[in-house]
C-alpha positions, 0 to 999 in steps of 0.5 A: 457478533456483530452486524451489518447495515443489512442485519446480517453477521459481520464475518470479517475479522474483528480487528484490523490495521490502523496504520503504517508509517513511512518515513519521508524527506520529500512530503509532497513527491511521495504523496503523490506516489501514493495517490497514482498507486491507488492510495486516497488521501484524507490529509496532506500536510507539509509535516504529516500526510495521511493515505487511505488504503482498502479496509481503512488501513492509513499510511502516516507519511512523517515529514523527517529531514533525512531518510535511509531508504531500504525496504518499506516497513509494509507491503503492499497487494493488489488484486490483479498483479499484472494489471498494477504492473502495467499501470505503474509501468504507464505512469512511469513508476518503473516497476521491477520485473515480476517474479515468482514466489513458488514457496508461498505461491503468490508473484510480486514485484517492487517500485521505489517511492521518491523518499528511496523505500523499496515497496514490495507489491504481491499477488491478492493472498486474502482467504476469499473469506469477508475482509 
């Protein structure tokens, strides 16, 4: 077990997501996506970037000369979905609509990153346990 700055038991899981990958014709332009959906960057370079998502997970944006496209190979959530929705819609991100997903109960929507992946957003699914 280990233990917090404060001494207490750490009851987060023991292992995490270090990174993701993402594809990317157009370095600079899906940087910068990211940043305006929320993610912090820790380096930006013309060949690789590297974006920080909550609990230390990175996006390793890879610069490569032609990309497909399709769907992102990660999702993504927010804690208020609405909220995301109405601030991607005002930075002119031009999210799809919200829809209802009743069979795992959570709503989501996607947006479409310059490079052209598809970037699923769900509702917060997290136990409520420390993550």
């Amino acid at each position: 077990m280990t233990r917090d700055a404060e001494g207490a038991a750490d009851q987060r899981p023991p292992i995490a997501v270090a990174h993701v990958v993402l594809e990317t014709d157009r370095m600079e332009a899906s940087a910068a996506f990211m940043q305006v959906i929320g993610m912090r960057p820790v380096f930006l370079g013309p060949q690789v970037s590297v974006l920080e998502l909550r609990g230390g997970t990175h996006l390793l944006l890879m610069r490569k000369d032609e990309v497909s496209g399709g769907g992102a190979p990660f999702d993504l959530m927010v804690d208020d979905l609405q909220a995301a929705h109405a601030r991607f819609t005002a930075a002119g991100l031009a999210p799809s609509a919200i829809g209802a997903r009743p069979a795992i109960g959570h709503e989501v929507f996607t947006l479409r990153e310059p490079a052209g992946h598809v970037i699923t957003v769900f509702s917060s699914h997290a136990s409520g346990k420390p993550v």
